[in-house]
C-alpha positions in Angstrom: 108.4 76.4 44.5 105.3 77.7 45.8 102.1 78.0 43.3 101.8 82.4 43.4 98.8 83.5 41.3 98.4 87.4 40.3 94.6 87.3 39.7 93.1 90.0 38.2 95.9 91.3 36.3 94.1 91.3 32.9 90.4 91.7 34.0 91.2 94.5 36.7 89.1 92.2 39.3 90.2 91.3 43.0 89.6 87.6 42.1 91.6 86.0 45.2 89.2 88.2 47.1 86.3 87.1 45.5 87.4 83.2 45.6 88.1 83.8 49.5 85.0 85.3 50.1 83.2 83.0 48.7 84.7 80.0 50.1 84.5 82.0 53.3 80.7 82.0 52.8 80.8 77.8 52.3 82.3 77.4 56.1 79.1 78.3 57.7 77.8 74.4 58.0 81.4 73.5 59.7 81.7 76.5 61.7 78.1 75.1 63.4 79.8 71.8 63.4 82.8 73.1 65.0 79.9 74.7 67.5 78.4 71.0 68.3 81.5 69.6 68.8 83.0 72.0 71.4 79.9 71.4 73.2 80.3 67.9 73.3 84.2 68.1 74.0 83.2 70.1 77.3 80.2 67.1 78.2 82.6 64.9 77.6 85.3 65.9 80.1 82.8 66.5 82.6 82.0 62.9 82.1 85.4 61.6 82.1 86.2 63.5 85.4 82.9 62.4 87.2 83.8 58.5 86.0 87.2 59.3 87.4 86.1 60.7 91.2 83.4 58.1 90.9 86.4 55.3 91.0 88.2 57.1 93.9 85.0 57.0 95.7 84.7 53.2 94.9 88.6 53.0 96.0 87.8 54.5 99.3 84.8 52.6 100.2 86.6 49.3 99.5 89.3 50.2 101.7 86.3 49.9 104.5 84.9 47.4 103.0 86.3 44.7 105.3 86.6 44.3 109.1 90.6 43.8 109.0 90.9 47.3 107.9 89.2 48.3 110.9 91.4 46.4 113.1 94.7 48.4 112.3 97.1 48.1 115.2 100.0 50.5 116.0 103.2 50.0 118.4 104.9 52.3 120.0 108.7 51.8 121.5 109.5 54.1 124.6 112.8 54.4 123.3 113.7 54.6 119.7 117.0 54.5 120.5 117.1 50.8 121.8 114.3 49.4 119.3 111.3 50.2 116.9 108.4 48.6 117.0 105.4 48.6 114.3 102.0 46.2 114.3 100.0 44.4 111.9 96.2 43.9 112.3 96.8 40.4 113.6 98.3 42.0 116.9 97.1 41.8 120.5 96.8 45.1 122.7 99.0 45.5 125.1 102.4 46.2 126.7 105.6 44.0 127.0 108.8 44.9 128.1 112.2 44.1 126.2 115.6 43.9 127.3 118.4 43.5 125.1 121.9 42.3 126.0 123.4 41.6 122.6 122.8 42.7 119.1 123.3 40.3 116.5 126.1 40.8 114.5 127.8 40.0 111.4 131.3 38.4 111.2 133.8 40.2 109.7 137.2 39.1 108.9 140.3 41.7 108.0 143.6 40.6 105.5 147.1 41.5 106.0 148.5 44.6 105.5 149.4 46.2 102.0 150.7 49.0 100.6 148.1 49.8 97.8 145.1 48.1 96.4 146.9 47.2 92.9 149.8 45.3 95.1 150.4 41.9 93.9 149.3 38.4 95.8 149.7 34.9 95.4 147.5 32.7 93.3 145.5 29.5 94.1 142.3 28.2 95.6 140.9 29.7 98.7 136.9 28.3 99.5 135.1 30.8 102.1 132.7 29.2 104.4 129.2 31.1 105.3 127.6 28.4 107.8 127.4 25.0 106.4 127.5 26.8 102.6 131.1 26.8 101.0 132.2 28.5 97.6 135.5 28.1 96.1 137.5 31.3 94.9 140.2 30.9 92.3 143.2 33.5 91.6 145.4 33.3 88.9 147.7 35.6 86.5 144.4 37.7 85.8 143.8 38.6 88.9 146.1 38.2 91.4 146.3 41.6 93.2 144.2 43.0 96.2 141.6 44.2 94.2 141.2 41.8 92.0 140.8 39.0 94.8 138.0 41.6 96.2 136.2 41.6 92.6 136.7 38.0 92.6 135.1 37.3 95.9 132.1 39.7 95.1 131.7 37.7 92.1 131.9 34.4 93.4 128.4 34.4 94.9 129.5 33.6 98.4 127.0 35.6 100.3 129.8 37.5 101.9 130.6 41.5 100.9 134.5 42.6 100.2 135.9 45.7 100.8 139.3 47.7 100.8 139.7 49.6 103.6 142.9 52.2 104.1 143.3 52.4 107.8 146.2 54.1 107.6 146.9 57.7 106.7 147.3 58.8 102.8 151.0 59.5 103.9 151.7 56.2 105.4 148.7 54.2 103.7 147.6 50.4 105.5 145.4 48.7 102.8 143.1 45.6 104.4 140.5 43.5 102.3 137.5 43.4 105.1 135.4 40.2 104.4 132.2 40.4 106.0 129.0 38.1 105.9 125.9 39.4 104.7 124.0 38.0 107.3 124.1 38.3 110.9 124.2 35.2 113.3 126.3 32.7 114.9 124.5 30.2 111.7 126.2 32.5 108.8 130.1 32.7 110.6 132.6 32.8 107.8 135.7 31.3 107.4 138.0 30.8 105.0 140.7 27.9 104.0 143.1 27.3 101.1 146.2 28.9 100.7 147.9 30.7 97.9 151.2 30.2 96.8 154.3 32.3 94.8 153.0 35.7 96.5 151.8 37.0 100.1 148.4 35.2 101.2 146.0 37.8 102.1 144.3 35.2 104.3 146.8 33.6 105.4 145.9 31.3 108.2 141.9 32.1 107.9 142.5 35.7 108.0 142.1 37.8 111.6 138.6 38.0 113.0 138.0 41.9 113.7 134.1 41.0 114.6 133.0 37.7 115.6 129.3 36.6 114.7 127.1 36.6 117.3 123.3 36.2 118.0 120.6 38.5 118.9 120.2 38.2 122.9 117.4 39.7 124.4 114.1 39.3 126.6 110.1 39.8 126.3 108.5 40.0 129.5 111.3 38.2 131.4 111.7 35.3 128.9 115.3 34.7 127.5 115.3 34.7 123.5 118.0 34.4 121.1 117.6 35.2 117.2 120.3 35.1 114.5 118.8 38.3 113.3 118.0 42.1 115.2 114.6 42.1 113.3 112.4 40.2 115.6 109.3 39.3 113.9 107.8 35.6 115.2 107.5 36.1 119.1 105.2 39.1 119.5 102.2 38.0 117.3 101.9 40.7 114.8 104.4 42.5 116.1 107.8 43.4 114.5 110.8 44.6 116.7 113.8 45.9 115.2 116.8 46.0 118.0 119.0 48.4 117.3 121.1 49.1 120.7 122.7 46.2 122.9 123.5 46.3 127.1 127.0 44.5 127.8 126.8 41.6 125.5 128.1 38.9 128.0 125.1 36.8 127.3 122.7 37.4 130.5 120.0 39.4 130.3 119.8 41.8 133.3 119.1 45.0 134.2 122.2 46.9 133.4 121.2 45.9 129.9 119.1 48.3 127.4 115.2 47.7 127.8 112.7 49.5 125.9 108.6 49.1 126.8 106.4 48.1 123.4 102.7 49.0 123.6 100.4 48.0 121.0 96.8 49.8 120.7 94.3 50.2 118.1 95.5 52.6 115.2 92.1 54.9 115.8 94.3 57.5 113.2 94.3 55.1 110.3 90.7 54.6 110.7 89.8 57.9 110.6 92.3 58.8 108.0 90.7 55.7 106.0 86.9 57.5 106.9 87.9 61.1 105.8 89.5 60.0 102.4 86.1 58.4 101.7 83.7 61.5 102.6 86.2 63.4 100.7 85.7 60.7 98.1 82.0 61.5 97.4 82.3 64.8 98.4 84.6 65.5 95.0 81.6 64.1 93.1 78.8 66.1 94.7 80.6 68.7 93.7 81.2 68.0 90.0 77.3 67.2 89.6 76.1 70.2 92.1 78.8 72.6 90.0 76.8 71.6 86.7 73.3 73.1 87.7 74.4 76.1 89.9 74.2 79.5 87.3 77.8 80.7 86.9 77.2 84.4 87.8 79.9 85.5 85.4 78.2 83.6 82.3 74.2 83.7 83.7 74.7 80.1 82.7 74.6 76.8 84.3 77.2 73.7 83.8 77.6 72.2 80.4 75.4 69.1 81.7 72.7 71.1 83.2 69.9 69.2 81.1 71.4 65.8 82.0 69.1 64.1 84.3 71.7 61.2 84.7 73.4 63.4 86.7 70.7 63.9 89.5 70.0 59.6 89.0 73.5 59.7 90.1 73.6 61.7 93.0 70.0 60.6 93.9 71.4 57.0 94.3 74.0 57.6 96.1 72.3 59.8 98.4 70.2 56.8 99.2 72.8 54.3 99.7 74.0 56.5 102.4 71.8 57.7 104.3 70.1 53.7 104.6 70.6 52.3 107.4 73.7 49.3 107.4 75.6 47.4 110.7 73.6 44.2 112.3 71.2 46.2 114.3 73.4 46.9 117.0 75.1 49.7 118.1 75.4 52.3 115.4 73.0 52.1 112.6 73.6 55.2 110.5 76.5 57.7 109.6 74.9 60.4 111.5 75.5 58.6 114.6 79.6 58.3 114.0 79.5 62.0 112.8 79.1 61.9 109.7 76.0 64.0 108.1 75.0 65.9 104.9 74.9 69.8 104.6 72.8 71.7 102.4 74.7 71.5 99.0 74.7 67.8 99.6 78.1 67.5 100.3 79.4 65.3 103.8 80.6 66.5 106.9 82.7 64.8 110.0 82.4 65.7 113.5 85.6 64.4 114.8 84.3 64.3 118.5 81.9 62.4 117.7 83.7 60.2 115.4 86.7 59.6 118.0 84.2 58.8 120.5 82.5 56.3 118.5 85.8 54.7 117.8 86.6 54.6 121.7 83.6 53.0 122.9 82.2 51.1 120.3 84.6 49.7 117.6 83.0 47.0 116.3 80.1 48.5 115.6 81.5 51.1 113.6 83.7 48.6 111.3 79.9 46.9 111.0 78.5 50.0 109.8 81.0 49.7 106.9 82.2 46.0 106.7 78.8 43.7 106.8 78.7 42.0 103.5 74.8 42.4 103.5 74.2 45.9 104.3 77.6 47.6 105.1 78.6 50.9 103.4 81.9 49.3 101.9 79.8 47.3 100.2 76.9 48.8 98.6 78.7 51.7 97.4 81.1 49.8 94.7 78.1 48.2 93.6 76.5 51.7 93.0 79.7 52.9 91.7 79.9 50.2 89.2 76.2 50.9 88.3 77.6 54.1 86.2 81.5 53.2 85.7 81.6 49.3 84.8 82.8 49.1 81.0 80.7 46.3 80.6 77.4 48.3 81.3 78.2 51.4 83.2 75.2 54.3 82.6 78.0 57.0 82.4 80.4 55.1 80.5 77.6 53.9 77.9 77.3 58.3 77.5 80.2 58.7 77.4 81.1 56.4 74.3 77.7 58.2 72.9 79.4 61.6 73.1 82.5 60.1 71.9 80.3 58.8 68.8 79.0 62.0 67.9 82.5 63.7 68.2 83.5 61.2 65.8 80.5 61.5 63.0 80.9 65.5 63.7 84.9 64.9 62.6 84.1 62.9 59.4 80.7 65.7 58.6 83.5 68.4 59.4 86.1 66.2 56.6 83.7 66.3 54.2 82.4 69.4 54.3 86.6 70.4 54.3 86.6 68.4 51.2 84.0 70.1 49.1 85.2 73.5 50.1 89.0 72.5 49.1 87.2 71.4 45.7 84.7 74.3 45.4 88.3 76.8 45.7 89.9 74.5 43.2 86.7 75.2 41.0 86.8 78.7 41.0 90.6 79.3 41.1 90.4 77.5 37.5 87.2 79.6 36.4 88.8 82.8 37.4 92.1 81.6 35.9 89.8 81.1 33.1 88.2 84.0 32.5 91.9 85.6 32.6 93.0 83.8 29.9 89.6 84.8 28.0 90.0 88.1 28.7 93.5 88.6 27.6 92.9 86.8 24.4 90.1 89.7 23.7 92.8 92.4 25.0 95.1 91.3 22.1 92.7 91.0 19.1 91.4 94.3 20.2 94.8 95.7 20.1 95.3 93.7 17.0 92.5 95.5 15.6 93.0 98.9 16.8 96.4 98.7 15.4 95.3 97.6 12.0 92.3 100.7 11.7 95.0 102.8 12.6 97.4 101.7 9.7 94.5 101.8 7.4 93.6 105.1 8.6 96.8 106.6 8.3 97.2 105.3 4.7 
């Protein structure tokens, strides 16, 4: 039950107003704590969001940092409906063209006919053969129906599929267990032996072949090739083709077959892509710093870290880094000659004219500009990043765990100030309670008294 207290019932006084006013009085040192620590709660997320764009920035110059990532490749297929194509770094430019008579295939091998799925079969040993691999496959009372032959093949870890397939109607249903290998090529046919007695084999005699397996027939640039598989990845170096429509599959590459051209070229839109993410990168964190010294006209005041000359160590730094010259000398020596400048407010800018055309005619140069372990761009802004974010000695970091320390001595100042209040409320509650009790005892000799003059008086 909750403690309810009536003061000033006996003394006439507002004491819960009095005790409330002056505990309200005693806040004064935590409301200025409270003050401090609001402050520091809105450095401190500035912080935190600057150490987080700082690490994208460090991100995104990394992913220049080396010369493969300048030498992204892309392949093209002039037909998507006969193949795909797609490139690695490790690719050559150029063109080849591919003609494909035959796709590889899976095999696929289709049961008897039944009635239903639950219909009963015979029970034994049947061993399924996936190339030179063979797994045994045993039905008994448990599971001697259609479907439980499929569950037991599935289980069996043949590396074949099973399926029940109604090729019939629903009015005149035609159930057939399709067994078909999970990989295509003449090297993974399946076959199956064994028999199984007292019941209808589903397999009986191997089963009927609805797809034989075949290989992958095709040619690059007039050279016959076979593969057990339509995903063609070891003849075009750095190259992947994935065949996906075949010409008359009699085994002779011709003409009449489907043919597709593959080109290969630089992947200029990665690079770029890979460029931009970077100058948007640092332009995130010019903007945080910037933000903090530019007066808000709404409040007449600048950013909660106005005052922090960290801030302008950062910015002045990084600055530095990039506008230094980097490459081996040759070719392009700054940003401003691939397009990319600063503005007024700090921030970077990209000319994409002149950054395509730097990518056209000089390449290599560029990727130097970033990639050079001495001097490239990749590489001396992570170790400028790491200069403020590194746990280990990071300038912003070591801040921020300084704000962080002050929050927490401001939460134990703010506890014990809490603490003496709670106590000082205690204090007077009891005084006040006191007094009542005082009071009242003087209420009822008084009374006592009055009453007793009275008698006297009267007598």
């Amino acid at each position: 039950m909750a403690n309810v207290q009536f003061g000033g019932l006996i003394t006439g006084l507002d004491t819960n107003s009095l005790i409330s006013g002056l505990v309200k009085a005693e806040q004064g040192p935590i409301n200025i704590l409270q003050n401090q620590k609001a402050v520091l709660q809105a450095q401190q997320g500035i912080y935190t969001t600057l150490i987080g764009n700082l690490g994208s920035l460090k991100s995104a110059a990394q992913n220049l940092s080396l010369s493969t990532d300048f030498d992204k490749k892309t392949a093209t297929s002039s037909d998507d409906t006969v193949l795909t194509a797609s490139a690695d770094s490790t690719a050559l430019t150029g063109y080849s063209h591919i003609i494909v008579d035959t796709l590889a295939k899976a095999q696929s091998i289709e049961s008897v006919s039944f009635n239903s799925a639950s219909d009963s079969i015979g029970t034994g040993k049947l061993t399924i053969h996936v190339g030179t691999a063979a797994t045994d496959v045993t039905i008994d009372s448990s599971n001697n129906t259609l479907e439980g032959l499929k569950s037991a093949i599935n289980n069996s870890g043949a590396a074949v599929s099973a399926s029940i397939v109604n090729v019939g109607t629903s009015a005149a249903p035609d159930y057939r267990l399709i067994l078909q290998s999970k990989d295509t090529g003449t090297a993974n046919a399946v076959t199956i032996t064994g028999t199984l007695a007292a019941g209808t084999d589903p397999f009986a005699g191997g089963g009927t072949i609805v797809q034989p397996a075949a290989d992958a027939v095709f040619s690059v640039n007039g050279l016959k090739i076979t593969r057990p598989s339509n995903t063609i990845s070891d003849v075009l170096p750095g190259v992947t083709v994935v065949l996906l429509k075949e010409g008359d599959h009699n085994g002779t590459v011709d003409s009449t077959d489907a043919s597709a051209n593959v080109t290969v070229s630089a992947d200029s839109g990665a690079i770029k892509s890979a460029i931009t993410t970077f100058v948007d990168s640092y332009n995130a964190v010019n903007k945080i710093i910037v933000d903090q010294f530019t007066l808000d006209p709404s409040t007449n005041r600048q950013g909660a870290l106005a005052g922090d000359a960290a801030l302008r160590g950062v910015m002045s730094q990084l600055r530095s880094q990039l506008s230094q010259a980097g490459g081996n000398g040759a070719g392009f020596k700054y940003l401003s000659d691939i397009g990319i400048s600063f503005q007024k407010d700090g921030s970077l800018t990209v000319d994409d004219s002149k950054l395509t055309n730097a990518l056209a005619t000089d390449p290599t140069s560029v990727s130097n500009l970033f990639s050079l372990v001495q001097n490239g761009i990749g590489k001396r802004i992570p170790d400028t990043v790491d200069n403020f974010i590194s746990s280990f000695n990071g300038s912003l970091t070591f801040r921020q765990n300084g704000i962080q320390a002050d929050i927490d001595r401001i939460d134990q100042k703010v506890a014990s100030e809490q603490q003496r209040i709670n106590a000082l409320q205690d204090r007077l509650t009891k005084q006040f309670s006191d007094l009542e009790q005082v009071v009242s005892q003087l209420k009822s000799q008084n009374d006592y008294l009055l009453q007793h003059l009275t008698s006297f008086s009267n007598s």
